[in-house]
Backbone as CSV, one residue per row, in Angstrom:
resi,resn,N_x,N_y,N_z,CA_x,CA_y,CA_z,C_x,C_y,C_z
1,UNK,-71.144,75.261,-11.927,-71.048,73.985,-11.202,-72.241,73.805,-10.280
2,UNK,-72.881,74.953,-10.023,-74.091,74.944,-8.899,-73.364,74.397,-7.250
3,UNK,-74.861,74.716,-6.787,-74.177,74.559,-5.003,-74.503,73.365,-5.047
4,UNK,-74.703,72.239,-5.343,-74.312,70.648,-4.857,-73.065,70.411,-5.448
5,UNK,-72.793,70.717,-6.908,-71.569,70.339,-7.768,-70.428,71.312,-6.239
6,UNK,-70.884,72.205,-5.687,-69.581,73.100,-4.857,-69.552,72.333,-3.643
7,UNK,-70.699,71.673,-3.192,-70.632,70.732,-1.855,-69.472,69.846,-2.310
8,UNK,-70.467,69.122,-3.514,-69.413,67.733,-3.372,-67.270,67.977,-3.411
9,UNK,-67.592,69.163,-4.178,-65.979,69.860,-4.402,-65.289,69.663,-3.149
10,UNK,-65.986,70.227,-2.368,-65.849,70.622,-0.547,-65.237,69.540,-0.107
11,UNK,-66.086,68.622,-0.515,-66.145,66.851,0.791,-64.875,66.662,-0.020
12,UNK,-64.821,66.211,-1.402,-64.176,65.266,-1.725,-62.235,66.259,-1.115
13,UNK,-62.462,67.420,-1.079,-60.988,67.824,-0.950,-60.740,68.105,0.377
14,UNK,-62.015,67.827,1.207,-61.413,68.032,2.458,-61.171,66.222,3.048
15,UNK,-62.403,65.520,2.878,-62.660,64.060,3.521,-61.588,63.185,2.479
16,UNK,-61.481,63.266,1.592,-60.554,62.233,0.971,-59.284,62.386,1.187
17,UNK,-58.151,61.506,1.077,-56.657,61.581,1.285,-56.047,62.669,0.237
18,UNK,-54.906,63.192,0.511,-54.391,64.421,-0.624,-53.789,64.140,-1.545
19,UNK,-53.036,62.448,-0.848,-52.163,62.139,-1.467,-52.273,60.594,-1.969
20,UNK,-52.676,59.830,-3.375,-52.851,58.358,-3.631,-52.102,57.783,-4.539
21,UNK,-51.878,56.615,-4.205,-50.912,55.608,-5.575,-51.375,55.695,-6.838
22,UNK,-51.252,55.957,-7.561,-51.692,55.157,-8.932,-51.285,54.332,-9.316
23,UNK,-51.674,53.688,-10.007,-51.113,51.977,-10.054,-52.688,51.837,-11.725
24,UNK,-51.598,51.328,-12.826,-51.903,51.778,-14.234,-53.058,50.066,-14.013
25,UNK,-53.775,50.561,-14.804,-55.269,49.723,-15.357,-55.923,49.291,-13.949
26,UNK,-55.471,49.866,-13.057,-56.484,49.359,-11.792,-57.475,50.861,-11.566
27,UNK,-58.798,50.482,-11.827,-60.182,51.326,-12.348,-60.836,51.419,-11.408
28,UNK,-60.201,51.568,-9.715,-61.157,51.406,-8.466,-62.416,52.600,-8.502
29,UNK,-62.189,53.672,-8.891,-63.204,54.825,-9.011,-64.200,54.779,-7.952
30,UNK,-65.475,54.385,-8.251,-66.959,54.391,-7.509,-66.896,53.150,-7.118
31,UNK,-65.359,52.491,-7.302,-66.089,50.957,-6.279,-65.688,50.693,-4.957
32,UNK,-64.647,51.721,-4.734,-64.240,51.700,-3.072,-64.991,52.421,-2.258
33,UNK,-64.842,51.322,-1.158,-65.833,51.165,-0.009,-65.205,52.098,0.751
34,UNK,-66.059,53.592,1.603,-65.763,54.228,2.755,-66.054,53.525,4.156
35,UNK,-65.069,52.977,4.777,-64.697,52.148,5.632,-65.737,53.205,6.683
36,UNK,-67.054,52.287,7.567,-67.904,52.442,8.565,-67.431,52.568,9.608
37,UNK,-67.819,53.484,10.589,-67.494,53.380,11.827,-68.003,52.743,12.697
38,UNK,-69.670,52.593,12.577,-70.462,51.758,12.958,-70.296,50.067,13.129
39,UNK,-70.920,49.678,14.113,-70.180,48.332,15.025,-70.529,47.525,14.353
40,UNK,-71.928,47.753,13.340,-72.592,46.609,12.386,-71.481,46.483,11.355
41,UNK,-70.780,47.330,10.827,-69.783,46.883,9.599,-68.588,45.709,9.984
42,UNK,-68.720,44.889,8.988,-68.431,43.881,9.243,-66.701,43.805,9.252
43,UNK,-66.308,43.041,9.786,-64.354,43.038,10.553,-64.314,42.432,9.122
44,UNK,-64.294,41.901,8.309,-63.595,41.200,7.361,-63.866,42.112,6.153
45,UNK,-65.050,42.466,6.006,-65.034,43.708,4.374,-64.213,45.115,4.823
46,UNK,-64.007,45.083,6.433,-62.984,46.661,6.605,-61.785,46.693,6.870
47,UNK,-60.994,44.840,7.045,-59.818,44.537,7.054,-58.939,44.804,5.814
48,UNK,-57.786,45.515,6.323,-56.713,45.895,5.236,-55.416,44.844,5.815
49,UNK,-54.585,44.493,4.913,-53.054,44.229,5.218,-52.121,45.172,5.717
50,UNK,-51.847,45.375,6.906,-50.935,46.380,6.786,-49.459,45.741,6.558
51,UNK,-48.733,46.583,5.997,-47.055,46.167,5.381,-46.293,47.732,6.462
52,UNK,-46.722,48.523,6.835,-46.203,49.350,7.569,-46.201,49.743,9.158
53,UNK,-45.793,49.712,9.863,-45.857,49.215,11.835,-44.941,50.362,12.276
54,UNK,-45.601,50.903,13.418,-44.985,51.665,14.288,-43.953,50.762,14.950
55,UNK,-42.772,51.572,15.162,-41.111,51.174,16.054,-42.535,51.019,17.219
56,UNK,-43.031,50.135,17.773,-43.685,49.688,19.074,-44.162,48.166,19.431
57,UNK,-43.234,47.600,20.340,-43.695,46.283,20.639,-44.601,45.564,21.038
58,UNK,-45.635,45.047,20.681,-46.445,44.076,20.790,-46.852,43.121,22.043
59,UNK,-47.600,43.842,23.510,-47.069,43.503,24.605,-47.663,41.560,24.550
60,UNK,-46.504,40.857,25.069,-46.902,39.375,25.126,-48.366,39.055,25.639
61,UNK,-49.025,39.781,26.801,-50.259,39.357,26.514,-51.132,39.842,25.744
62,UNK,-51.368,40.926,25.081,-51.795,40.763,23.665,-51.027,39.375,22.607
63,UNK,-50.224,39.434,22.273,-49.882,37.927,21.713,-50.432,36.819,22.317
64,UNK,-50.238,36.720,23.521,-51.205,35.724,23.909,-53.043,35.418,23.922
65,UNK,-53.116,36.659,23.884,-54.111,36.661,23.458,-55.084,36.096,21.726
66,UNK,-54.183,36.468,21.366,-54.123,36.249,19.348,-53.962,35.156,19.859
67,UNK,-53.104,34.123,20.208,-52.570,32.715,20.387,-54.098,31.683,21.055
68,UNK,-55.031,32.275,21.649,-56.215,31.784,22.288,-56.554,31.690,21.029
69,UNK,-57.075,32.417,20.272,-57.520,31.771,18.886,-57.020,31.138,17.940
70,UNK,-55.524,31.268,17.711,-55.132,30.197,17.193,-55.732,28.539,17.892
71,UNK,-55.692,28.556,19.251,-56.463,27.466,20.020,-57.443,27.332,19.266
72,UNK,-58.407,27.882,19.377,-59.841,27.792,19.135,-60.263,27.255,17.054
73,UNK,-59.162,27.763,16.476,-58.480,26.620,15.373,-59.041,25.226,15.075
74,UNK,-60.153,24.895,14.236,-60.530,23.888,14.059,-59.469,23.307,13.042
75,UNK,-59.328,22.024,13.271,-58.484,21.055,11.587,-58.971,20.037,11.171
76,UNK,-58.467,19.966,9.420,-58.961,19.143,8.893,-58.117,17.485,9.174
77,UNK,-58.818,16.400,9.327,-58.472,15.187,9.690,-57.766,15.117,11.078
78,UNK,-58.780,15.805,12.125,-58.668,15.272,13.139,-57.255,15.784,13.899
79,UNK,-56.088,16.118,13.352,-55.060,16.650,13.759,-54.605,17.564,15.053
80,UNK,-53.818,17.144,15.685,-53.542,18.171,16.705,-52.252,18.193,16.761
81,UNK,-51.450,18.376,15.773,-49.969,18.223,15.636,-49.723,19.867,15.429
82,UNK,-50.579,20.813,14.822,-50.141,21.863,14.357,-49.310,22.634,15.246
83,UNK,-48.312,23.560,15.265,-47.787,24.386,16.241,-47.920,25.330,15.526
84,UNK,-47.346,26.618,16.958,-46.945,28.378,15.925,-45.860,28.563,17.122
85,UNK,-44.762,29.378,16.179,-43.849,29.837,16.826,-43.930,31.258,16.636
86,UNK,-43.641,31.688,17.916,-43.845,33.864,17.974,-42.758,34.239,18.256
87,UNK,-42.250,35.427,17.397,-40.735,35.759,17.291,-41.261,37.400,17.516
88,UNK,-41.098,37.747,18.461,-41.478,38.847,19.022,-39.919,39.949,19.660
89,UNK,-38.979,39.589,19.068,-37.779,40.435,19.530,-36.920,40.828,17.909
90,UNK,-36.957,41.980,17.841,-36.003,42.307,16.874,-34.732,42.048,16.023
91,UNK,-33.930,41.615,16.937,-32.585,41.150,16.390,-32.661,39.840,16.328
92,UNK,-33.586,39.348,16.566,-34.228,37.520,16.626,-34.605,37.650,14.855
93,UNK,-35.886,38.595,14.595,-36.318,38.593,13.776,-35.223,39.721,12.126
94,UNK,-34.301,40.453,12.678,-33.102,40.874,12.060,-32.123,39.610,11.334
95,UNK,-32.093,38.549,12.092,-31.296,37.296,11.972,-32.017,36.241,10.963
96,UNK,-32.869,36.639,11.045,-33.563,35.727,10.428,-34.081,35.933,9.055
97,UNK,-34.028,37.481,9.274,-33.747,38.013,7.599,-32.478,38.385,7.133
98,UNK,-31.733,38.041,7.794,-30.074,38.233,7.153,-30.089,36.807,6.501
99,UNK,-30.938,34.978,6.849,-30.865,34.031,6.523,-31.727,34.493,5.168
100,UNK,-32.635,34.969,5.385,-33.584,34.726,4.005,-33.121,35.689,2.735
101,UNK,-32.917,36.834,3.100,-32.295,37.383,1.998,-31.146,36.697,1.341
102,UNK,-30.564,36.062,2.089,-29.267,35.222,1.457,-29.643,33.550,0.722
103,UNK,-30.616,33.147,1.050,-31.312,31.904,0.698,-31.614,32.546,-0.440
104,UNK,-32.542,33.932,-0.722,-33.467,34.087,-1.810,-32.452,34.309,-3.013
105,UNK,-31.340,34.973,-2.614,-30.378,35.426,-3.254,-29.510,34.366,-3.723
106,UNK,-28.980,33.017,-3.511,-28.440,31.836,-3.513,-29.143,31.325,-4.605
107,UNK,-30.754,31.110,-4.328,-31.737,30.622,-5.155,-31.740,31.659,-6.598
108,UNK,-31.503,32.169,-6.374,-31.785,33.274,-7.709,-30.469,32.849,-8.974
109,UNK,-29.549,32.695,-7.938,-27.961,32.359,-9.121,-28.241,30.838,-9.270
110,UNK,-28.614,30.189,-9.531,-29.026,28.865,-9.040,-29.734,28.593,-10.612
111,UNK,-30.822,29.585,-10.225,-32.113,29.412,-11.276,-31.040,30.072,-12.545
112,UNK,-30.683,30.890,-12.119,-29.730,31.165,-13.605,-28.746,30.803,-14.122
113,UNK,-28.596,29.507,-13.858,-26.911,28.873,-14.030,-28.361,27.809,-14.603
114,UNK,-27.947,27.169,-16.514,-28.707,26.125,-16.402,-28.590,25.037,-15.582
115,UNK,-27.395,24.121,-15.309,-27.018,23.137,-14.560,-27.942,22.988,-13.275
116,UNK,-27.527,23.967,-12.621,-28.173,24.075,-11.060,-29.716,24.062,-11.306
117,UNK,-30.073,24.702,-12.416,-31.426,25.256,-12.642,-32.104,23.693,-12.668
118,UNK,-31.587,22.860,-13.123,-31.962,21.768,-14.064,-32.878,20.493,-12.527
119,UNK,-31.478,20.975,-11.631,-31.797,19.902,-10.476,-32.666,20.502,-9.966
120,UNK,-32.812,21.719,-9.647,-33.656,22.650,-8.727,-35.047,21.852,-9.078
121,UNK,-34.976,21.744,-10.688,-36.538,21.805,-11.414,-36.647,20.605,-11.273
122,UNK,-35.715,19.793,-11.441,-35.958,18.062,-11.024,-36.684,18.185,-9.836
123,UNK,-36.143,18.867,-8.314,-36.232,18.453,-7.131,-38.043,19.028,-6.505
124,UNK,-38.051,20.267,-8.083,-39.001,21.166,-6.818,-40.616,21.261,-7.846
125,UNK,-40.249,20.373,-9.304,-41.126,20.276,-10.060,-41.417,21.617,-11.218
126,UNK,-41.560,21.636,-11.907,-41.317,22.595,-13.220,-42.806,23.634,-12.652
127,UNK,-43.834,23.365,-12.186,-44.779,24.652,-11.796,-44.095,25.366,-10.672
128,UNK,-43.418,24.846,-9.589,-42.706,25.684,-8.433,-42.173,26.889,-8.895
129,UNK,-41.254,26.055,-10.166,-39.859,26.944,-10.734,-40.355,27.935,-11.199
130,UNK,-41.501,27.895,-12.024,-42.356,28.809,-12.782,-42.785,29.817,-12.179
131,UNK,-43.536,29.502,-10.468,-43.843,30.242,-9.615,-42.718,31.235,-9.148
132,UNK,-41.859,30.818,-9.120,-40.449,31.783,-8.860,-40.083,32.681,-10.012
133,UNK,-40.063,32.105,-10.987,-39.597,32.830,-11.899,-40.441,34.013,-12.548
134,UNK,-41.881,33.832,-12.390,-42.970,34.781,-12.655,-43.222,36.133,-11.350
135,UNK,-43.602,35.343,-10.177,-44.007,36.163,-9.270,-43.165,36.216,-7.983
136,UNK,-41.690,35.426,-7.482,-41.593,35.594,-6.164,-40.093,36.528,-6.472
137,UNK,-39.118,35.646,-7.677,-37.783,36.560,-7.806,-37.830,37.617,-8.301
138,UNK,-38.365,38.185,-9.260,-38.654,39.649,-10.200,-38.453,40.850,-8.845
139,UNK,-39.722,40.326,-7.728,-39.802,41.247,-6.894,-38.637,41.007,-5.742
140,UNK,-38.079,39.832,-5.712,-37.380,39.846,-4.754,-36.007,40.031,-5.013
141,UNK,-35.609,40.071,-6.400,-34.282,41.217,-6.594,-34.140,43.273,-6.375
142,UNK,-35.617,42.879,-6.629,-35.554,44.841,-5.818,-35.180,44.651,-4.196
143,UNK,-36.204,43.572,-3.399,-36.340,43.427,-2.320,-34.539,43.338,-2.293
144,UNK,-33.351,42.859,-2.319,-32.512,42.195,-2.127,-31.377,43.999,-2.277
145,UNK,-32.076,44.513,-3.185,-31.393,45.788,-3.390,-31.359,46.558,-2.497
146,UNK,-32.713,46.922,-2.834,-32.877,48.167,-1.000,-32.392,47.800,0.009
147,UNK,-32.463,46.475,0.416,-32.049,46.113,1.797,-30.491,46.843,1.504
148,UNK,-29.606,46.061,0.394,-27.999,46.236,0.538,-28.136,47.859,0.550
149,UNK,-28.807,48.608,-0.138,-28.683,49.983,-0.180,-29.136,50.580,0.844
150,UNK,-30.073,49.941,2.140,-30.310,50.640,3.325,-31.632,51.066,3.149
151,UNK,-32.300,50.422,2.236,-33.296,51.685,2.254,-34.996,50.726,2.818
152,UNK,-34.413,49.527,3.859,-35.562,49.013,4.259,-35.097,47.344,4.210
153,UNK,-36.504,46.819,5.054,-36.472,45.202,4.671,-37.839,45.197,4.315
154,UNK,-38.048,44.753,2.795,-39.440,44.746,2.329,-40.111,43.299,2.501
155,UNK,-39.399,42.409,3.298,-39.754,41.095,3.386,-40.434,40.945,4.710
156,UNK,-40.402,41.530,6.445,-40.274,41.371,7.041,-41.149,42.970,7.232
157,UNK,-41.161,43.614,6.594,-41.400,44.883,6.765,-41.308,45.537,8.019
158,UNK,-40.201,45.286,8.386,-39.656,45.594,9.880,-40.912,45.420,10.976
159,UNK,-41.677,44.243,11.123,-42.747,44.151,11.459,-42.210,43.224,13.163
160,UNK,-42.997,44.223,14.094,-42.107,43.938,15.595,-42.363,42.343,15.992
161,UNK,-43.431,41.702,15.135,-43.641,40.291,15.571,-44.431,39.693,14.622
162,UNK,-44.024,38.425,15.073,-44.058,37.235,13.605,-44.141,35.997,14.170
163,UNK,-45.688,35.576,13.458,-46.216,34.500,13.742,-45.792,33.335,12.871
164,UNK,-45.073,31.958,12.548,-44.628,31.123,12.057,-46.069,29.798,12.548
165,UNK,-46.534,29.237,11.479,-47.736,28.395,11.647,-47.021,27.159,10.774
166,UNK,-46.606,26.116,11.761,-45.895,24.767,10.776,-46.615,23.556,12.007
167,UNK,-46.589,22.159,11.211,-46.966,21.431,11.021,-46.190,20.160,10.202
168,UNK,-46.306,18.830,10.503,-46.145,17.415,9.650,-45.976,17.485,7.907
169,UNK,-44.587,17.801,7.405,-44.519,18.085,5.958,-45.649,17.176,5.540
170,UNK,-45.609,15.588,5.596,-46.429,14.780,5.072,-47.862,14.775,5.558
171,UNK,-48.641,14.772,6.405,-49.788,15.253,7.541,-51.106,15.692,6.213
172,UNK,-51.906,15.031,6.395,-53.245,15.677,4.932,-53.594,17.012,5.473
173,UNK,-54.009,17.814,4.774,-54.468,19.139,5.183,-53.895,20.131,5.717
174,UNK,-52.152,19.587,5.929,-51.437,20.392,6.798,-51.549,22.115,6.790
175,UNK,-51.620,21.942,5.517,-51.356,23.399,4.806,-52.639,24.368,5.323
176,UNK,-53.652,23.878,4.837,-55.041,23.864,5.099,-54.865,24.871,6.710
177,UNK,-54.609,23.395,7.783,-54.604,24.000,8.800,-53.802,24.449,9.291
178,UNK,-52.487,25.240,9.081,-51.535,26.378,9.030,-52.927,27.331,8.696
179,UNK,-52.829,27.751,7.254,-53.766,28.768,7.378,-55.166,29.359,7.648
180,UNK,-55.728,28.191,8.003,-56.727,29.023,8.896,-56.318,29.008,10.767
181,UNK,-55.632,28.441,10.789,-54.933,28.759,12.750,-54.347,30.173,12.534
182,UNK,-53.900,30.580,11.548,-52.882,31.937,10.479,-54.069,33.155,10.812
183,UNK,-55.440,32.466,10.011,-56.459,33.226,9.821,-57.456,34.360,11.194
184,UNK,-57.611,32.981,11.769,-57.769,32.990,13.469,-56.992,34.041,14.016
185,UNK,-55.537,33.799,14.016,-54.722,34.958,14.586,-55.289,36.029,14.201
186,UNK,-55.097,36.371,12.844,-55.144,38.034,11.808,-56.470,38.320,12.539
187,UNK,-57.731,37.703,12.524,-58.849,38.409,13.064,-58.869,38.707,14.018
188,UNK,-58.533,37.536,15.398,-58.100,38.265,16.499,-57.152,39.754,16.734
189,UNK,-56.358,39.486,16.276,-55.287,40.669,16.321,-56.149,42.054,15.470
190,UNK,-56.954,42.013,14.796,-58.306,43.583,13.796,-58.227,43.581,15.333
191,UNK,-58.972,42.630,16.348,-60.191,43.222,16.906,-59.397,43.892,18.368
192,UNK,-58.018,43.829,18.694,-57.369,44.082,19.472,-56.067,45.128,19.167
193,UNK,-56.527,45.806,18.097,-55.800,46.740,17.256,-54.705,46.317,16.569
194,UNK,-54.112,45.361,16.245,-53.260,44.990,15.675,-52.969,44.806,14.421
195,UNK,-51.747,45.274,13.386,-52.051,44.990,12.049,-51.804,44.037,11.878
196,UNK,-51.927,43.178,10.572,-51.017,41.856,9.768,-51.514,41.952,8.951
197,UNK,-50.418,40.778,8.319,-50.335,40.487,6.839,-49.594,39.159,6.509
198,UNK,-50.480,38.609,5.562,-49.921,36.975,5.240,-48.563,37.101,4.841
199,UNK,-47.993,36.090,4.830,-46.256,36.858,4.320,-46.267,35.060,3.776
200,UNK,-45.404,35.048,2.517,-45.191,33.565,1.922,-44.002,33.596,2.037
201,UNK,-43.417,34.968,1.916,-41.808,34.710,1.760,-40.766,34.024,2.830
202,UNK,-41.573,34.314,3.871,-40.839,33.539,4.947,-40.385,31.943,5.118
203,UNK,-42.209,31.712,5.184,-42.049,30.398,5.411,-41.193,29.693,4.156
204,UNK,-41.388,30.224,3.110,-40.139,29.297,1.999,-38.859,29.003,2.535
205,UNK,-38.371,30.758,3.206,-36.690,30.380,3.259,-36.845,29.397,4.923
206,UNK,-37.675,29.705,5.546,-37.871,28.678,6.803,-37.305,27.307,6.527
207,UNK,-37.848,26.938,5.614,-38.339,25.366,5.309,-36.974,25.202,4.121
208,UNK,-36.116,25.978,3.627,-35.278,25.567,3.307,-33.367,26.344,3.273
209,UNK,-33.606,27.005,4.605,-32.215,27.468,5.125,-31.962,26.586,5.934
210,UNK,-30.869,25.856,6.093,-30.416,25.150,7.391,-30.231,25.791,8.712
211,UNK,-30.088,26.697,8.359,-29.397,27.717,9.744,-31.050,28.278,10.292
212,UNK,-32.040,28.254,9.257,-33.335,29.021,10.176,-34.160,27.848,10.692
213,UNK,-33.711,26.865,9.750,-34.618,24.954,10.349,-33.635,24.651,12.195
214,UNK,-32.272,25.438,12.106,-31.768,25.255,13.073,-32.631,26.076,14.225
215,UNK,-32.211,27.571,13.672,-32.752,28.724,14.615,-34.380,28.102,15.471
216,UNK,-35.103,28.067,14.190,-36.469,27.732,14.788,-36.568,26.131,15.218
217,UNK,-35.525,25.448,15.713,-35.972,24.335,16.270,-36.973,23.662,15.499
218,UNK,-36.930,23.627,14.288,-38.064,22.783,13.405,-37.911,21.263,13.417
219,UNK,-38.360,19.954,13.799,-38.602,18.843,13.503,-38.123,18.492,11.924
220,UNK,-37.840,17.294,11.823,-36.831,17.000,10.785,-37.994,16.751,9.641
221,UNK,-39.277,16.286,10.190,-40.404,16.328,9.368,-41.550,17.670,9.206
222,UNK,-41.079,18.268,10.287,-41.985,19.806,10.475,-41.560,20.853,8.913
223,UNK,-42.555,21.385,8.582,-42.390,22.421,7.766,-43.088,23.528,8.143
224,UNK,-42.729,24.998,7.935,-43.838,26.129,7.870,-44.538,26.229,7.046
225,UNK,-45.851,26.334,7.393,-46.532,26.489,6.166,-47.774,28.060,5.970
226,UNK,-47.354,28.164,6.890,-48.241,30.414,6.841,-47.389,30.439,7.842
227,UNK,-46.806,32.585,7.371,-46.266,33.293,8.375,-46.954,34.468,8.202
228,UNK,-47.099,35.267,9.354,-48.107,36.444,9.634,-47.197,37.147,10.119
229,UNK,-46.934,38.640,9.725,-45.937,39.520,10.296,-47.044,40.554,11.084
230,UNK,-46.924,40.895,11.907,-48.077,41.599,12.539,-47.304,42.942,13.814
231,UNK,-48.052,44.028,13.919,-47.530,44.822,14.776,-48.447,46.498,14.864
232,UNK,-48.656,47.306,15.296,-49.851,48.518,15.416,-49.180,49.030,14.192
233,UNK,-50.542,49.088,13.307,-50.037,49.981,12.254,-49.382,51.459,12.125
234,UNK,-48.770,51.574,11.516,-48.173,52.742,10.671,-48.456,54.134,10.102
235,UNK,-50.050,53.206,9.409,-50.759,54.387,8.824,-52.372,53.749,9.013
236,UNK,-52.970,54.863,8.557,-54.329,54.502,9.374,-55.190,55.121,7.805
237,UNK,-56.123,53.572,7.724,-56.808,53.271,6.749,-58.536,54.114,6.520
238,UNK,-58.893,54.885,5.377,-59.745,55.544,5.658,-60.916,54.833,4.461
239,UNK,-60.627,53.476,3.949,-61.257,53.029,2.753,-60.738,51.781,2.921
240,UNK,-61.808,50.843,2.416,-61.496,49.340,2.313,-61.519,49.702,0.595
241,UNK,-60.921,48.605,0.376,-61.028,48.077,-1.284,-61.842,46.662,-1.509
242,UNK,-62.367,46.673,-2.559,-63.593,45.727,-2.683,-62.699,44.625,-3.490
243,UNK,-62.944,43.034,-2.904,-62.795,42.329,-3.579,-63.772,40.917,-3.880
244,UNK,-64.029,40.432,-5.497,-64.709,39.954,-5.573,-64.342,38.637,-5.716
245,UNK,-64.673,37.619,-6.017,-64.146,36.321,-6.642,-64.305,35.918,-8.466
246,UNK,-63.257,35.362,-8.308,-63.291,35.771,-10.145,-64.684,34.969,-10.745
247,UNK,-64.750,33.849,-9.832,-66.686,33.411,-10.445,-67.189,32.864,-9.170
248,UNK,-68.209,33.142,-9.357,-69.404,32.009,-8.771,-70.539,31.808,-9.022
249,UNK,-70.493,29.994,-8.866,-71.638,29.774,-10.242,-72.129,28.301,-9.331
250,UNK,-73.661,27.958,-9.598,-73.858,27.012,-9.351,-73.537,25.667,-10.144
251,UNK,-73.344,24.302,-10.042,-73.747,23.441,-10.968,-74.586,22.877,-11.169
252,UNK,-74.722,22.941,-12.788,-76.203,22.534,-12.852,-76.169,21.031,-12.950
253,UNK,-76.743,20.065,-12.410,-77.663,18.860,-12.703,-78.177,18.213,-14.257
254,UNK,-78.341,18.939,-14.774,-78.937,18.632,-15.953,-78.472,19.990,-17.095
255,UNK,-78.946,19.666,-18.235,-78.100,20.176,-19.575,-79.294,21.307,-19.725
């Protein structure tokens, strides 16, 4: 093997993790990035999602702090309607996933009864339904399991605080500016140690449990439209993962 082939032996079994996911046809090899310590590396190529949070609360002025940049939040068409609501207490945020697991779960027998299925798809348009049926229920009947079996809330990821970003259902750009006021937060909160992570699942059952449109005092025209679960991570990241965009290309002018 020679003495470089015995160096590199060295590094890779002492500096690398002992223990990693595998996860089948994903080929990261030589393309993950060893996360810099240095001040020049940039906050957005060394940002991870965290889904895992220390039992530790989130002191309000740090939240308030994250909340200055939500301020600082530019929007599209002029708007200053946007709000965020911060749910920063446990059994606040316990309650509120006892609503959504039961919404997601409601919705699920729904989609499988044709009848019900039929209006759903009338009401919510045949790509929504599709969206559910491909990517949000598959995973959210495991999600619905573990919880009854105890073994976690994978929705909420027991995360000590939770940012809700809603706005004018009808309003142009609403969405738009939910998530970058969303965005604003997450960076603030890297640079003040804080984890997050975009969460979709929320704002759905938000915007259509009665009891959480109650809880959160939502406007009869207000919808959520980004929720950020955020809190000091869990586990501590020693590698970014590289992501690219599936194209980019100029247009050309002429043939």
């Amino acid at each position: 093997m020679g003495i470089v082939g015995g160096i590199v032996f060295i590094l890779r079994a002492f500096l690398l993790p002992r223990a990693v996911i595998a996860v089948e046809n994903l080929a990261l090899r030589r393309q993950i990035i060893v996360l810099q310590r240095s001040a020049n590396c940039s906050r957005l190529r060394q940002r991870r999602s965290v889904r895992r949070y220390k039992n530790r609360p989130v002191p309000r002025d740090v939240l308030d702090r994250i909340v200055e940049a939500v301020h600082a939040s530019r929007t599209g068409a002029g708007s200053v309607s946007n709000g965020v609501i911060i749910v920063d207490r446990r059994d606040a945020i316990e309650t509120m996933m006892a609503h959504t697991y039961a919404m997601y779960e409601k919705l699920d027998r729904m989609l499988s009864s044709p009848i019900p299925r039929y209006f759903v798809k009338r009401k919510a348009g045949a790509r929504s339904v599709g969206m559910l049926d491909r990517f949000v229920l598959p995973g959210m009947r495991w999600y619905i399991r573990w919880r009854k079996e105890g073994r976690g809330d994978e929705i909420s990821r027991d995360c000590p605080a939770l940012m809700l970003f809603y706005g004018p259902a009808d309003e142009p750009m609403v969405e738009a500016n939910c998530t970058l006021a969303a965005f604003h937060a997450i960076l603030m909160a890297e640079a003040l140690g804080v984890g997050t992570c975009f969460n979709h699942l929320i704002p759905g059952a938000c915007n259509r449990s009665p009891e959480l449109r109650a809880m959160l005092s939502l406007a009869e025209d207000a919808e959520v439209h980004a929720g950020v679960t955020m809190g000091y991570p869990g586990i501590k990241f020693l590698r970014a993962i590289p992501h690219r965009a599936a194209e980019v290309r100029y247009l050309r002018t002429s043939p």
